[in-house]
N, C-alpha and C positions, 0 to 999 in steps of 0.2 A: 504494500500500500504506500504510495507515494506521501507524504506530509510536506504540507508550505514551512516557511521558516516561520510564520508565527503560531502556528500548531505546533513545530521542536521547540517555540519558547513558552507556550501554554503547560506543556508536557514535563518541560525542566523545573518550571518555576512550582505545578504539583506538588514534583519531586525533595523539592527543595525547602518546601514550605509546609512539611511534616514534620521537621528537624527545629528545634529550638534556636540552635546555630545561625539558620537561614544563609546568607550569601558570604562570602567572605570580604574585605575591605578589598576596594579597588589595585590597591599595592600586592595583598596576597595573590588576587587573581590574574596580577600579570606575571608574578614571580611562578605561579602554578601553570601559566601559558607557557613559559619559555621552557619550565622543566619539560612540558609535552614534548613540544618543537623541538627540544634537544633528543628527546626517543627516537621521534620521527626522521631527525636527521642519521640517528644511529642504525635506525632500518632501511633506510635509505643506501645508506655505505653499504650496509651489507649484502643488499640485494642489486643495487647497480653499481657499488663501488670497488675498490680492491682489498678491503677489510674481510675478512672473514668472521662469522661468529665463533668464540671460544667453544671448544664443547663441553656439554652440559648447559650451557647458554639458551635461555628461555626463548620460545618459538611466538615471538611478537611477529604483528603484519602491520604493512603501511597502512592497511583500513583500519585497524585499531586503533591505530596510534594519530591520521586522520580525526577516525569518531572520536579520540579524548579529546582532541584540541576544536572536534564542534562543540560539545560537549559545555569547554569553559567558556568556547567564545559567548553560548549560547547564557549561559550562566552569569559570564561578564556583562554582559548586553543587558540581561534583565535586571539588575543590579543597581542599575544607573539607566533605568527607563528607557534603554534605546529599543525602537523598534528595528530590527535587524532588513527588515523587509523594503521599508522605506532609505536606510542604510544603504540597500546592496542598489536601487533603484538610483540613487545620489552616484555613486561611482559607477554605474551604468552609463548615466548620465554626461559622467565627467570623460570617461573613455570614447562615447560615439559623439565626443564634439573637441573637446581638447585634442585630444589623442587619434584623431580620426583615422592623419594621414601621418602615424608615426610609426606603421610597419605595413610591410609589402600586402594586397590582398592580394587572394587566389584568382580573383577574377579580373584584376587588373595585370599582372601578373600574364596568365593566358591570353589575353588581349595586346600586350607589348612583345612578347613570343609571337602571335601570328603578324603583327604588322612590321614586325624584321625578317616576316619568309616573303 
């Protein structure tokens, strides 16, 4: 079943809001983002890079490690009232008009290819 991003932050915020704790401080949740990002880069090496895992070395995957860092974004975001949705809609925004013509398109691309044959 597919979910929007404000149903994964309907969902977190449940989760989260069973717990006396509730969210953690802004500071915590970036400090808890970058520990993800640092797995993610560690899965990363080891499956496109030239690192190997030690063995005995726990069987993590990039979608794991991926879903943790939805997980706080999603968490971070509710935290501090952002709607992610609106969020990703702003830097959508800022890519097809800033950044329009800041990398090759495929269709332009095939178009400058046939008017050189």
């Amino acid at each position: 079943m597919e979910k929007s991003l404000a149903e994964m932050q309907r969902e977190v915020d449940r989760y989260i809001s069973q717990f006396k704790e509730g969210y953690f401080s802004p500071l915590a949740m970036l400090a808890r983002m970058t520990e993800e990002v640092g797995e993610l880069a560690r899965e990363v090496n080891h499956s496109h890079g030239e690192k190997p895992k030690k063995s005995g070395e726990d069987d993590n995957s990039i979608e794991l490690e991926l879903g943790d860092i939805l997980f706080i974004t999603l968490c971070f975001a509710n935290s501090l009232n952002i709607d992610l949705t609106e969020a990703h809609d702003r830097v959508m925004h800022k890519f097809n008009t800033r950044d329009k013509d800041r990398w090759t398109r495929i269709d332009a691309e095939a178009e400058r290819e046939e008017n050189e044959q």
